[in-house]
N, C-alpha and C positions, 0 to 999 in steps of 0.2 A: 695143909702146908701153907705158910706164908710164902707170899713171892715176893719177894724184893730183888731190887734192878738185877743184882746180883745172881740171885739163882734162877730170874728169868732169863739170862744171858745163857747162865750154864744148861740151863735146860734147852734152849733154844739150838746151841751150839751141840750139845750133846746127843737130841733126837736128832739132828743131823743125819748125825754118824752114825747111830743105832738103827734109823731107820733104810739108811742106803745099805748098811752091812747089811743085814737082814734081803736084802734085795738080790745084793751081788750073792749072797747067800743062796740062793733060789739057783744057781747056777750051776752045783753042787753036781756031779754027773751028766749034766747036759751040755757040758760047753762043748764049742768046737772041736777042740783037741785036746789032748791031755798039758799038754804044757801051759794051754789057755786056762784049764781049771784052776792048774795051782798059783798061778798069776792071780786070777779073781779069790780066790780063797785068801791068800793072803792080803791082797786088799782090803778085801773085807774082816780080818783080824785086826789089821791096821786099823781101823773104822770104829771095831768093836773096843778096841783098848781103849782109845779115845772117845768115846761115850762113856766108858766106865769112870774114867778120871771124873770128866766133866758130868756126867751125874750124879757120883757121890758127892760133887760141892754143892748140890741142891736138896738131897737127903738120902737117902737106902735106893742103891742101884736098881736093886732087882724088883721094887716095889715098884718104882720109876716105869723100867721100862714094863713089867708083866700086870700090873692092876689097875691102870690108869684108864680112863675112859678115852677115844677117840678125840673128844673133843680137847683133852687137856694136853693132849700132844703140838709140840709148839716149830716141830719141822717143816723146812719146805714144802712145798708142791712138790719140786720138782724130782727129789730124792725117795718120795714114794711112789710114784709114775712107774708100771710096770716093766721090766725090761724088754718085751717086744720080741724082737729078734736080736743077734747078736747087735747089727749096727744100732738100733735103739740104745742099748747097754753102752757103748760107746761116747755114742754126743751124750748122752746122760751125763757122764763120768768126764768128757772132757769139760761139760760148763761146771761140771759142781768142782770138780778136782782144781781146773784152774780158778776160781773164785775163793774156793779153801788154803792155797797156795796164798795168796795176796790177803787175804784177810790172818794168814796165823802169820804168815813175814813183817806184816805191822802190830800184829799182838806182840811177838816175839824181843818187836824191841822198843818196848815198852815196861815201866814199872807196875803190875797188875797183876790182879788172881789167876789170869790166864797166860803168863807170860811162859811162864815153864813150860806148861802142857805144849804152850805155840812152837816153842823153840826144839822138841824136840820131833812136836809132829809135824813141820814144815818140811823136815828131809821126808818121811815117807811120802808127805802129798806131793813132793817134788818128784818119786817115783809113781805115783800115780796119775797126774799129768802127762808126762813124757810116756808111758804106758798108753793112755789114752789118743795122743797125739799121734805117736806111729801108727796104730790101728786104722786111725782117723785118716792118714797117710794112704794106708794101705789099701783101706776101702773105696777111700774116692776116685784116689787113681789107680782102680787096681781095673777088671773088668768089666763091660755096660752094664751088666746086673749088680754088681757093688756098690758101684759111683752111685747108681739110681736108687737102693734103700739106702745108704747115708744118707744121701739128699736128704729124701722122705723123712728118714729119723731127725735129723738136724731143726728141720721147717717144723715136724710136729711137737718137739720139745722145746722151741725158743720161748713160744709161748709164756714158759714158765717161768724164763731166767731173769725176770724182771724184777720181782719178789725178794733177790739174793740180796738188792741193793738198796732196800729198803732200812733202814738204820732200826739196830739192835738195841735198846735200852741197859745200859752197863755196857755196852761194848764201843770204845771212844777209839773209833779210827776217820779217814778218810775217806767217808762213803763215796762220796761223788770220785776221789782217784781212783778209788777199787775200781770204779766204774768203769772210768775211762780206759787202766792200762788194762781192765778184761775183756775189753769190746778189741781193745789193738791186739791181745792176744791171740784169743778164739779166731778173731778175722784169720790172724795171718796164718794160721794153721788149717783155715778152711780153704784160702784161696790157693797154698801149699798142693791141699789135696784135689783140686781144682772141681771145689764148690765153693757156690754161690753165698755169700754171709744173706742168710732171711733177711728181710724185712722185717725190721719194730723201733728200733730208736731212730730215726731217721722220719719215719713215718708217725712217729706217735704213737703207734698202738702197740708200744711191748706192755705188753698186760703183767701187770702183780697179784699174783694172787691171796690167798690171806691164810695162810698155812701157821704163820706166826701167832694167827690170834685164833686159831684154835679150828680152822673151815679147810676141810680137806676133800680132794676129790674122791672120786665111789673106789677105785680100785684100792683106795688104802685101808677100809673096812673090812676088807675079804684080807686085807695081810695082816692086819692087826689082829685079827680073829686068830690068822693062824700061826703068827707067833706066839700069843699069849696061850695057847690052847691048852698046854702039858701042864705050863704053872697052875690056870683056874682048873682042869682039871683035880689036880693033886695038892690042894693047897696044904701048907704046914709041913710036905714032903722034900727029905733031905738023901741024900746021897749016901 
């Protein structure tokens, strides 16, 4: 497959979404409560819609996400990062959800390949934020064992969130605003839930990591293995 800026944007944007579905996916009978499952399930259909779009603009969906080697996957870090415990799952989905919000609201109103797909998935991610947020609400200041694995999740995922704002090839937004109005974000929804914003921009060391160009951490190999499993199992096989 050639890549051009083009369907390296789509692809990039797309294993996004494929690979966080796939995640919240994992969720599937384990979540907290039943009402929690169907919130994350549909999330994660949400997710999945939106990887389908945007990987058919780079060639056969399904070839995309099930035959592709590890390395050619062009997603974050921080959206294949294991969910943890519940609050893990949480500050995961509040930095990706809020950074996805602000990046399809300036795709949205713009002339471009991705402008549709943006403008219609900016309202879900708008529920997915706010989703995130209350949780994030609820956990921090809910009681001393809450507040304390949010914390914990928060400081061990910032790590990643640096990577988001590193500028997309084909994707012509305001990388440095994204930046700015998701650090005001995030902040105020953590000091909200009366946690501490980590340390990284301020300090210098919010680490980016290189997920975009193809270097993913160990726990993504053990997912990728086990979503592709049924396809490379059964290749040629149809329904």
């Amino acid at each position: 497959m050639t890549v051009t800026a083009h369907t390296g944007a789509a692809l990039a944007l797309g294993d996004d979404a494929l690979v966080l579905s796939h995640r919240l996916g994992e969720w599937a009978g384990h979540a907290p409560v039943l009402e929690e499952e169907v919130a994350l399930a549909n999330i994660a259909l949400d997710l999945l819609g939106q990887a389908r779009v945007l990987l058919s603009m780079a060639g056969d969906e399904d070839e995309l996400a099930y035959l592709r080697e590890e390395r050619a996957f062009r997603n974050l870090q921080l959206v294949e990062q294991p969910g943890g415990d519940f609050a893990h799952t949480i500050a995961r989905q509040l930095y990706f959800s809020t950074y996805q919000r602000l990046l399809y609201t300036q795709l949205a109103a713009q002339e471009g390949a991705f402008a549709g797909l943006a403008a219609k998935a900016v309202k879900e991610v708008a529920y997915h934020q706010d989703h995130a947020e209350q949780w994030t609400l609820r956990l921090g200041d809910g009681t001393a064992q809450s507040h304390e694995r949010m914390r914990r999740a928060c400081e061990a995922l910032w790590r990643f969130t640096g990577e988001m704002f590193q500028p997309i090839e084909g994707v012509e937004v305001d990388w440095a605003g994204l930046q700015t109005a998701w650090l005001e974000s995030v902040s105020d929804t953590l000091r909200r839930a009366t946690l501490e914003v980590p340390e990284g921009p301020r300090s210098g060391a919010w680490a980016a990591g290189a997920g975009r160009q193809g270097l993913h951490t160990e726990p993504f190999g053990r997912m990728l293995a086990e979503m592709q499993h049924l396809h490379r199992s059964h290749p040629g096989a149809s329904w």
